[in-house]
C-alpha positions as CSV (number, residue, x, y, z in Angstrom):
1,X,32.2,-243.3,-36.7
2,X,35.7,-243.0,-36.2
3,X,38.2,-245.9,-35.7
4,X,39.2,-244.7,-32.6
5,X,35.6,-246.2,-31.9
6,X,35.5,-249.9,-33.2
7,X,36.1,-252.4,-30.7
8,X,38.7,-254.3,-30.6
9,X,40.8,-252.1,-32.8
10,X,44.9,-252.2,-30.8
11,X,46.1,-249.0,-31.4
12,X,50.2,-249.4,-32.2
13,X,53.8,-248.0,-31.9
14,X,55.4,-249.2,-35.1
15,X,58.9,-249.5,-34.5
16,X,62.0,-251.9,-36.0
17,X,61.6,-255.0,-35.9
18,X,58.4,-255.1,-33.0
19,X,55.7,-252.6,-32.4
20,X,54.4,-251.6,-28.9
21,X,51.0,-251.3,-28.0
22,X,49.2,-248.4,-27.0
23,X,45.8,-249.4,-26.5
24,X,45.1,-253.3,-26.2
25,X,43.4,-254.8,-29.3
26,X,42.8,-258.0,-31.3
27,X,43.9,-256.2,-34.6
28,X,44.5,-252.9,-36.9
29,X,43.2,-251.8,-40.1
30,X,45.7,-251.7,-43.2
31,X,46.3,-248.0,-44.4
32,X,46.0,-248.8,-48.2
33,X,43.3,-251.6,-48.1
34,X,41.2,-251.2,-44.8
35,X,41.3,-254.9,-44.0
36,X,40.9,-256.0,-40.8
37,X,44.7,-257.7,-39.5
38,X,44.8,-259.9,-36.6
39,X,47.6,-259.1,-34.7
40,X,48.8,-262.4,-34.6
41,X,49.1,-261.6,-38.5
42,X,50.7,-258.6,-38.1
43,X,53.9,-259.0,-40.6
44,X,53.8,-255.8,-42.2
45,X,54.1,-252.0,-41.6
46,X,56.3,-248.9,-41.7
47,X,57.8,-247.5,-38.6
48,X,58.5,-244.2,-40.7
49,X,55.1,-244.0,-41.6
50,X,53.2,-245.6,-38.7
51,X,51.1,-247.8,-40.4
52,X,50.4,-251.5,-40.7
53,X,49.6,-253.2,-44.4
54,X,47.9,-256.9,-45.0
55,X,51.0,-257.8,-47.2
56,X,53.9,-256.7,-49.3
57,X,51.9,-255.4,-52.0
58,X,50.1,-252.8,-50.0
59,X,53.3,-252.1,-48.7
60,X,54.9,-250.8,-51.8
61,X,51.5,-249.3,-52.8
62,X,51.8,-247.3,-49.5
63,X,55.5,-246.7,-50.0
64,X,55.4,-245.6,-53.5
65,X,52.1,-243.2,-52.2
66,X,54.4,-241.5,-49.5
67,X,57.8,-241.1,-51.9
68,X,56.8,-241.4,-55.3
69,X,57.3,-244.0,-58.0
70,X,60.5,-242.3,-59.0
71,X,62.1,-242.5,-55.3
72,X,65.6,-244.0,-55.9
């Protein structure tokens, strides 16, 4: 199964400070955890990376993935 194949899974354009959507949904998957985020919940994500996070720990967890720990 791919994700492309659960239901109710939106399919977004991140962007700064909304995102767009691209395929209606009632929520996306976090790219660190795999949690299931309501869209009404939806508070973070990375337009540079195009991907949505539960909260601001998996969001420095995913940065810190993409640029490294010693990104200054």
């Amino acid at each position: 199964m791919t994700t492309g194949d659960i239901q109710g899974l939106a399919v977004l354009h991140y962007d700064t400070p909304h995102f767009d959507m691209v395929r209606p949904g009632q929520f996306v998957l976090c790219a660190v955890s795999g949690a299931r985020i309501d869209l009404d919940d939806l508070k973070y994500w990375s337009a540079e990376f195009q991907e949505a996070y539960r909260g601001p720990e998996e969001a420095t967890a995913s940065f810190l993935r993409h640029r490294g720990a010693a990104f200054r």
